[in-house]
C-alpha positions as CSV (number, residue, x, y, z in Angstrom):
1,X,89.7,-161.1,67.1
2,X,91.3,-162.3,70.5
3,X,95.1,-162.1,68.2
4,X,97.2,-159.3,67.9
5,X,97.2,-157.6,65.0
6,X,100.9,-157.7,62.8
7,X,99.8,-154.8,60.8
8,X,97.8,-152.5,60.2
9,X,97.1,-149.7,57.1
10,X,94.7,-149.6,54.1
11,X,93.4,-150.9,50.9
12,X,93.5,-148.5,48.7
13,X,91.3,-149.0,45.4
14,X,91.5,-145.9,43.2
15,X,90.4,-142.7,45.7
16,X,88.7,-145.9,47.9
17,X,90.5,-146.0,51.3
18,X,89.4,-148.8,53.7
19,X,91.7,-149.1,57.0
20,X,92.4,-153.0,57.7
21,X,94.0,-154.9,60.0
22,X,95.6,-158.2,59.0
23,X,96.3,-161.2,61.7
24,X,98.4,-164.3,60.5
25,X,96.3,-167.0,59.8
26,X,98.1,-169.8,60.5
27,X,100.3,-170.3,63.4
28,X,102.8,-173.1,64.5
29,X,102.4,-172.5,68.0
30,X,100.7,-175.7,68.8
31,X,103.6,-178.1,67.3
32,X,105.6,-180.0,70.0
33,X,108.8,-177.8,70.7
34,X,112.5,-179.5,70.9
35,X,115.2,-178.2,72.4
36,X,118.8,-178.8,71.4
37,X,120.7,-180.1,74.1
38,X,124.0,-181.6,75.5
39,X,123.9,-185.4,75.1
40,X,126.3,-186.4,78.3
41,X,124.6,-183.0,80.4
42,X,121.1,-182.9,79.2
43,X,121.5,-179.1,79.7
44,X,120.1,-177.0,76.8
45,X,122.5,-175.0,74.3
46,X,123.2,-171.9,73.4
47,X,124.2,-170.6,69.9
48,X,127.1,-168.5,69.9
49,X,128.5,-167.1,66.6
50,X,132.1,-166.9,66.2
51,X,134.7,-165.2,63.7
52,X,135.5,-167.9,61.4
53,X,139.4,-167.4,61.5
54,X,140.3,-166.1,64.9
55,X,137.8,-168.4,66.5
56,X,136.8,-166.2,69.3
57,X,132.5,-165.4,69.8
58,X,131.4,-162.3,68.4
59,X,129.1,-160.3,71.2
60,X,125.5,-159.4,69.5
61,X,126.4,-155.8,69.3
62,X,129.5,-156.6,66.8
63,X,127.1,-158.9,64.4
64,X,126.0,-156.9,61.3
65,X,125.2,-157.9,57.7
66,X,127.7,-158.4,54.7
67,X,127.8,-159.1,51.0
68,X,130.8,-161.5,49.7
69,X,131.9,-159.2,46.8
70,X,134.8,-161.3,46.5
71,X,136.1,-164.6,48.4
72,X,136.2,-163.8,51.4
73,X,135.8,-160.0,51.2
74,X,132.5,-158.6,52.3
75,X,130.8,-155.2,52.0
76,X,129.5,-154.4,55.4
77,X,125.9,-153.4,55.4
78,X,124.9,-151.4,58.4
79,X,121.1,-151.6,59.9
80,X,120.2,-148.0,59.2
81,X,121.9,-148.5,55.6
82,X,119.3,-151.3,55.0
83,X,116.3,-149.5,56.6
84,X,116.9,-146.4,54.6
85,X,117.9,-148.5,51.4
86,X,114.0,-150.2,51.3
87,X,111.1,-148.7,50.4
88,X,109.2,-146.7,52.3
89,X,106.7,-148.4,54.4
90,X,103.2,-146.3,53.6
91,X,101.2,-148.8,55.2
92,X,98.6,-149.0,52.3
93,X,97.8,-151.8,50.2
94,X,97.4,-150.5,46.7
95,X,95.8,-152.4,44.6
96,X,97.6,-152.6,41.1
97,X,94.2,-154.9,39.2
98,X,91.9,-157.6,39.5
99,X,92.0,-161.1,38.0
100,X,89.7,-164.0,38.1
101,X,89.8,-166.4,41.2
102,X,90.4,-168.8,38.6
103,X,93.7,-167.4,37.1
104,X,95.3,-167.5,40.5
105,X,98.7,-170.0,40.2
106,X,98.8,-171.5,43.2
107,X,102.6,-171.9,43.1
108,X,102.9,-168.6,43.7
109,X,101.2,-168.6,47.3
110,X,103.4,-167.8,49.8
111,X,101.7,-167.3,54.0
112,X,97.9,-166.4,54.5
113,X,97.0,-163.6,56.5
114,X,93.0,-162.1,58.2
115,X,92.1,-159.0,57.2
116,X,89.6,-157.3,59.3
117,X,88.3,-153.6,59.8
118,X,90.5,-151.8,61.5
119,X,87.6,-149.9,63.0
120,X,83.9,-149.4,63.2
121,X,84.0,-146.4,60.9
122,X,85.6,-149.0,58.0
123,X,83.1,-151.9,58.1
124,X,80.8,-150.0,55.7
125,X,83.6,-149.6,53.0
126,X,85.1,-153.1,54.4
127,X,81.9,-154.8,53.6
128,X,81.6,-153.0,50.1
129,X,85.0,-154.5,48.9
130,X,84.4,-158.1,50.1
131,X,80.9,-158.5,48.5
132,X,81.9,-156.8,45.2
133,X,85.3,-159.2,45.2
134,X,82.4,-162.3,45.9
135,X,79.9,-161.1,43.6
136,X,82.8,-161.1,40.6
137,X,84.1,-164.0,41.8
138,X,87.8,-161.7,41.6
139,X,90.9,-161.2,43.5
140,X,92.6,-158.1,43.9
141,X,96.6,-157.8,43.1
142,X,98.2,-155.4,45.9
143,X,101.0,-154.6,47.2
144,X,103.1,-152.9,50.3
145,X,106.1,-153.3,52.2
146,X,105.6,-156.0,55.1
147,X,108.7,-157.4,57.0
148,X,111.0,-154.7,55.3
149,X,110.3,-155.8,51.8
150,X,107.8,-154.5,49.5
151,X,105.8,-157.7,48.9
152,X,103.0,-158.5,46.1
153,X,99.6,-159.6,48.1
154,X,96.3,-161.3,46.8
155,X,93.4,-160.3,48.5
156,X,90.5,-162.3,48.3
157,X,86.9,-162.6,50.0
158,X,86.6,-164.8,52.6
159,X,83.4,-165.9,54.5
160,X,82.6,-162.6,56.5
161,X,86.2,-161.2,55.4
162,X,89.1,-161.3,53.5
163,X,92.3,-163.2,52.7
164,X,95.5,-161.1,52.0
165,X,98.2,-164.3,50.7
166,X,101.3,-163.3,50.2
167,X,102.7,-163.9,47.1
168,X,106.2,-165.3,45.7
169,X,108.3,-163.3,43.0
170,X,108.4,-165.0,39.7
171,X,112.2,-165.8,40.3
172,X,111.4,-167.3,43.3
173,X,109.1,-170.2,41.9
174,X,111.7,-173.2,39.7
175,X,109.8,-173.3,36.1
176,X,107.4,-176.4,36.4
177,X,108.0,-177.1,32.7
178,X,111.8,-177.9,33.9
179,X,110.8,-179.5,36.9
180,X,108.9,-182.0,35.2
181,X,111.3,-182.2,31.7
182,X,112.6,-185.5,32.8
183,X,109.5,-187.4,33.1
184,X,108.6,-189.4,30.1
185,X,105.1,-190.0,27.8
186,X,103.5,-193.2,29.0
187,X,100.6,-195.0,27.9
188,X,98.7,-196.5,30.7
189,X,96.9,-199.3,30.2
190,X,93.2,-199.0,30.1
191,X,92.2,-201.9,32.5
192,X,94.9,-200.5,35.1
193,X,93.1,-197.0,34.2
194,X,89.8,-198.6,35.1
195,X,91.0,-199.7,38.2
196,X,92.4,-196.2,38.8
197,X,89.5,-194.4,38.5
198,X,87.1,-196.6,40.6
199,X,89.5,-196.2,43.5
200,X,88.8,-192.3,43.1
201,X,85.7,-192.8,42.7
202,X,85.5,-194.9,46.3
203,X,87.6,-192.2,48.2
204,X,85.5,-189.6,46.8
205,X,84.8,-187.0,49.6
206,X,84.2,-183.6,50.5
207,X,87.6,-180.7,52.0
208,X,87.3,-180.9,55.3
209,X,90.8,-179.8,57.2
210,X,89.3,-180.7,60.7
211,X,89.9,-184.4,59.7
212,X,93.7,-183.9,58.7
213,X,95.8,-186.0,60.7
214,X,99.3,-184.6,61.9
215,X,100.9,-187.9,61.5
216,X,104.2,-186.6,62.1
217,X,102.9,-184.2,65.7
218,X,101.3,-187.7,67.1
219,X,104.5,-190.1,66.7
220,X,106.8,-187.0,68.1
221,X,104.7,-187.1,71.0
222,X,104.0,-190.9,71.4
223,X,107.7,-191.2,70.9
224,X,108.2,-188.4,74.2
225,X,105.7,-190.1,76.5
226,X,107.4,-193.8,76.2
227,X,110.8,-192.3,76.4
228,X,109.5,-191.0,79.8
229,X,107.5,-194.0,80.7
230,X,111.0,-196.1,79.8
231,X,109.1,-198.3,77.1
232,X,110.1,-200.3,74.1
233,X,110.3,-197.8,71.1
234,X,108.9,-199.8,68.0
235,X,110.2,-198.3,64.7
236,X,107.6,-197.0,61.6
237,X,107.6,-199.7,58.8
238,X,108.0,-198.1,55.8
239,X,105.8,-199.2,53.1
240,X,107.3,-201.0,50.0
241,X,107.3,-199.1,46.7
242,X,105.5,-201.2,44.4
243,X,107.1,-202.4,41.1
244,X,106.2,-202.1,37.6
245,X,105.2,-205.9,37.2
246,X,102.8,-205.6,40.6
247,X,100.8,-202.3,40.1
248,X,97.6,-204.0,38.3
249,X,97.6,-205.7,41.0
250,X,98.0,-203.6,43.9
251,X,95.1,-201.8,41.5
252,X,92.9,-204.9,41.9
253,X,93.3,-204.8,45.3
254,X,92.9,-201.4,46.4
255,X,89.8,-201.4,43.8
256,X,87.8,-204.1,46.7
257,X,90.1,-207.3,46.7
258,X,87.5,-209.9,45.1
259,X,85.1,-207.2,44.2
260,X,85.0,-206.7,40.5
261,X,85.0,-203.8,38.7
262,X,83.0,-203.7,35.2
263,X,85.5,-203.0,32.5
264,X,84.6,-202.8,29.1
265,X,85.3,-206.1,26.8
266,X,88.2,-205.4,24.9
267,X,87.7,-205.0,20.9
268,X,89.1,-208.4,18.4
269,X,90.0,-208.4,15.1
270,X,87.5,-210.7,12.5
271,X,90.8,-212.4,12.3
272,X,91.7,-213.3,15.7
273,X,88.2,-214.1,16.0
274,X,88.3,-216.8,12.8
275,X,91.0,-218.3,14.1
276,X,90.2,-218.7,17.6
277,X,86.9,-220.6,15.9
278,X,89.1,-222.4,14.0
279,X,91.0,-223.6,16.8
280,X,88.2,-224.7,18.9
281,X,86.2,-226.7,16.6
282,X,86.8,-230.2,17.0
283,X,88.5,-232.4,14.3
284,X,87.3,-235.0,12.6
285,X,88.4,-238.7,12.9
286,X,90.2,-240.5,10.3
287,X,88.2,-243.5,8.7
């Protein structure tokens, strides 16, 4: 792999030790990079960090870490405090269990990450713990100190490796059931549902990533190049929410415009029915 690896150690399953190396597996590199600059200059800036109350910059060698313990009081934390404070790094991944892929709460996911043999005397015991991952359709719960914090991983099998995903503490991910508490029970009508589900059905498609389009990436850099060229700037329209009153048929029309969709005829009562007879037989004239 032509990137550098940011780690490297073991899985450890049981008395099996397989040395790994793990590479990111996504990067940001290819984003368009801004830099923050003087308006009236156009010179870049620099950050500089200052004491709050005497004003005056604080040289990089002065800078350390503190815990408010009180307003406005801090407990200073020195580096080698903090390094010998966290665990151990052992450079292993031990593997606590297994669960099934489909257990696996995505909420929880934190950054993806390679993980290759670390050598050619691992692929045998590399290639064991991927196809017997695969073959149970399982993922292993792991974890080890990465970044100076002992970190929970998944590690899953991946095409011709594996994925170690880094995973958020439970205290770390809001409670969906409160996220969501405010929203209220609605019955959707079944001709809007109709309409609903035919526009799926339309769209319907297969993953594929190379087809994602960084909207966001194109504009930044169609907004650089006519800043350069010294053209006219023409401002994204935002799209109108639609209301309540509109949304069958903003249905209708994403559905195909004109083209109908069969819906089911809805069910009458025998008495609607009578009286809608009733009303549409003709009367007879007065002799």
């Amino acid at each position: 792999m032509a990137a550098r690896a940011i780690w490297k150690g073991s899985i450890k399953i049981a008395e099996l030790v397989c040395p790994v190396a793990m590479y990111t597996a996504a990067t940001t590199s290819e984003r368009i990079s801004l830099n923050l600059v003087n308006r009236d200059t156009g010179n870049r800036l620099r950050r500089v960090y200052m004491d709050e109350k005497t004003k005056k910059p604080v040289e990089a060698e002065d800078q350390v870490k503190g815990y408010e313990a009180s307003q406005g009081k801090h407990v200073i934390l020195e580096p080698e405090e903090i390094a010998a404070a966290v665990p151990n790094s052992d450079k292993v991944l031990t593997v606590d269990n297994f669960i099934s892929c489909g257990q696996i709460e995505t909420t929880f996911f934190d950054k993806p990450y390679y993980l290759l043999p670390a050598n050619d005397a691992a692929e045998e015991a590399f290639v064991l713990v991927r196809e017997a991952l695969k073959k149970s359709k399982a993922a292993a719960i792991a974890h080890t100190v990465l970044f100076r914090r002992l970190r929970p991983v998944l590690i899953r099998a991946h095409r011709k490796g594996l994925i170690a995903t880094t995973l958020n503490f439970d205290y770390e991910v809001r409670s969906a059931k409160a996220a969501f508490k405010d929203i209220s029970a609605r019955k959707i009508d079944a001709e809007m549902m109709e309409f609903a589900q035919h526009i799926l059905s339309k769209k319907a498609g297969k993953f594929d990533p190379s087809k994602f389009d960084d909207r966001y990436e194109q504009a930044l850099a169609d907004l650089v190049k006519a800043k350069i060229e010294g053209r006219k700037i023409i401002p994204f329209k935002k799209p109108e929410p639609t209301k309540p009153n509109n949304l069958l048929e903003a249905l209708r029309m994403s559905a195909g415009g004109e083209e109908k969709v069969e819906s089911k005829p809805a069910k009458r009562s025998r008495k609607s029915s009578a009286a809608k007879t009733e009303k549409a037989a003709p009367r007879k004239k007065a002799s």
